[in-house]
N, C-alpha and C positions, 0 to 999 in steps of 0.2 A: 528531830523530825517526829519521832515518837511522842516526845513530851505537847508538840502540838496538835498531832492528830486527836493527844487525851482531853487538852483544852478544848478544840474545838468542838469531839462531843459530847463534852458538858454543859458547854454554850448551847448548843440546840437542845439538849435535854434540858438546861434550866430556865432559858429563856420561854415557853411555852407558859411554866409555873408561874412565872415571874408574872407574864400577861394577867394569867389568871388572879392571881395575887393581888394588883393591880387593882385590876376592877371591883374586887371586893371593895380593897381600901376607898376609893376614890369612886364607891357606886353613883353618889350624884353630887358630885362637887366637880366639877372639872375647871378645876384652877392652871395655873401657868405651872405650877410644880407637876403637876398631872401629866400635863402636855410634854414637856421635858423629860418624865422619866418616861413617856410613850415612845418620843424620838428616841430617848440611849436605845431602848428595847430592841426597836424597829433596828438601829443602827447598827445593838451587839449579833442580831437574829440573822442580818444580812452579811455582814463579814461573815461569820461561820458557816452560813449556806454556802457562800462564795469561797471559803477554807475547806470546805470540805469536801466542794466538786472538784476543787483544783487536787486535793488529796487523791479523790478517786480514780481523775485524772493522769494524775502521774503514775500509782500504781499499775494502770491498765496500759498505759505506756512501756513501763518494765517487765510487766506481763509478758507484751507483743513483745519487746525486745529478747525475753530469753526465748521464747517459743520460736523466734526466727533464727536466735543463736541455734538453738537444738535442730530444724529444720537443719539447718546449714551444717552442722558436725553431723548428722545422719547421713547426708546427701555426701559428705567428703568423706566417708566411711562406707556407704554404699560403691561410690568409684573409686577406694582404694582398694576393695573386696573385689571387685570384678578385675580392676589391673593385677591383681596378686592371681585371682583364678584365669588369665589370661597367660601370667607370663609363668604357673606351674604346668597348664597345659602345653605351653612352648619348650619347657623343660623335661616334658615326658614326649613332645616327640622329637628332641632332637638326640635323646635318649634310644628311643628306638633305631632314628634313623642310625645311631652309631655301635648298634647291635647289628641291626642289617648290614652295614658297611663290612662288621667282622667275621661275616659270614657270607660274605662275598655276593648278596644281594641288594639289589639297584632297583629301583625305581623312574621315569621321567616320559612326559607326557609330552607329546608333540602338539604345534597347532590346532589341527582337525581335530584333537580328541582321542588318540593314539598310545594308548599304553605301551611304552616296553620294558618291559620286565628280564631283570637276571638274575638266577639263582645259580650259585657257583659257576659251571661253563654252560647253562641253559639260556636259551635266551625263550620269551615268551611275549607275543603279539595279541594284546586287547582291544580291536575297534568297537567295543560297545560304547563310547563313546561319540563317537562320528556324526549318529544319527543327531545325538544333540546339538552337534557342532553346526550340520545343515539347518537344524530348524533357529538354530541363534541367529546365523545368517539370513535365512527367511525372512526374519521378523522382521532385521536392521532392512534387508532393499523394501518392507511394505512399510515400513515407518511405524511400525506395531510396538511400539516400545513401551508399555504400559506390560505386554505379555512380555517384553523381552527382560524388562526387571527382574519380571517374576522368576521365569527361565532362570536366571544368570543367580539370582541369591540362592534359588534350591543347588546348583549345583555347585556351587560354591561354600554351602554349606556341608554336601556328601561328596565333591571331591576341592579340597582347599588349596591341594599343591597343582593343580590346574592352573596356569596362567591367562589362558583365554579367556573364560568368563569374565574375570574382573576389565577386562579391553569392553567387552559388548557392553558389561555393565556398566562404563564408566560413558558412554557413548547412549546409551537410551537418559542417563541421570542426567545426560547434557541436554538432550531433547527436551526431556522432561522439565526441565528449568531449574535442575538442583545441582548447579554449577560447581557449589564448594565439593561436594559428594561427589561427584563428576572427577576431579580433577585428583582425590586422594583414591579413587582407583583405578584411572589410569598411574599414579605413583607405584600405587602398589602392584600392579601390572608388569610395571619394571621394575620392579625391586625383586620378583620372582621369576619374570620370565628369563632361562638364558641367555646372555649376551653372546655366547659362541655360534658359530653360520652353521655347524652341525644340527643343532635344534630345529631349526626356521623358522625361529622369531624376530628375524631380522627387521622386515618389514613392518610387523605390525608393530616393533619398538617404534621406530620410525614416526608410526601414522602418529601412535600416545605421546610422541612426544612433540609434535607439532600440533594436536588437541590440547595437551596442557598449555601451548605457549598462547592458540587462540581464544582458550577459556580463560587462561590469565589477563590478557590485555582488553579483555572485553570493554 
């Protein structure tokens, strides 16, 4: 490949001379020998053009091909850095939670937004949640769900072991028309909310799980 690309630009750089060359020789005589070595000229000038776009061609082809390799190892290094920083944050809280465990402090959030908290034989009641929990509710019977996303990813963001929000969230995403997103939080609704009748998540397991089956067969 090399030794071609050297050919072909000596062809375009000699062919030029050549012309030139030519015409001196042959200033007015334009014989059939004339004519013939005008065609090779014309003939060697145009392979070589046509060698050398195909050249440049291919290299720029190789080009894109690694720039898109690189794009693509960036991108699969990118989402292997985030899964790695997802699942050390997963590993620092379930660190804590098992520090708290040895010191006989509990945590677990009801329905409505209900903290209860125990520290050794303490127990402690947090509804500063609740007001949230009405206005999630709100949103969902005025069909406001554009606010209710919002609502539902802020608090889901500053409180993550909350199981409710990811239910309203997963239910305005359905409104919303983002069916697939819809349906992995109601999964993950159930994946955290307790299964035991003590909680009172019984019901709204229930509802997410007959939302999943009607967003699936859609």
């Amino acid at each position: 490949m090399f030794i071609l690309k050297i050919i072909t630009s000596l062809l375009l750089t000699v062919l030029p001379v050549a012309l030139v060359i030519r015409d001196w020789k042959f200033h007015d005589r334009r014989t059939t020998k004339h004519h013939k070595i005008t065609r090779g000229i014309i003939i060697f000038w145009s392979i070589g053009s046509i060698a050398a776009t195909c050249f440049v061609w291919h290299d720029s082809s190789q080009i894109e091909e690694l720039i898109e390799g690189k794009n693509q190892l960036l991108a699969k290094l990118d989402e292997y850095q985030n899964d790695l920083a997802a699942k050390e944050h997963e590993i620092e809280e379930l660190k804590e939670k098992a520090k708290k465990a040895e010191r006989g402090v509990t945590e677990y959030y009801l329905p409505s937004g209900t903290i209860r908290r125990t520290d050794g034989g303490n127990i402690h009641v947090d509804n500063t949640l609740v007001n949230v929990f009405n206005q999630m509710k709100e949103l969902k019977e005025h069909k406001e769900y554009t606010d209710l996303r919002n609502v539902c990813q802020d608090q889901i963001r500053k409180n993550p072991n909350w199981p409710t929000p990811y239910l309203f969230l997963g239910v305005a995403l359905g409104n919303l028309g983002d069916v697939e997103e819809a349906i992995n939080e109601f999964e993950r609704f159930l994946e955290i909310a307790p299964p035991e009748s003590g909680y009172g998540y019984e019901d709204f397991r229930t509802q997410a799980q007959r939302l999943i089956e009607r967003l699936t067969n859609r």
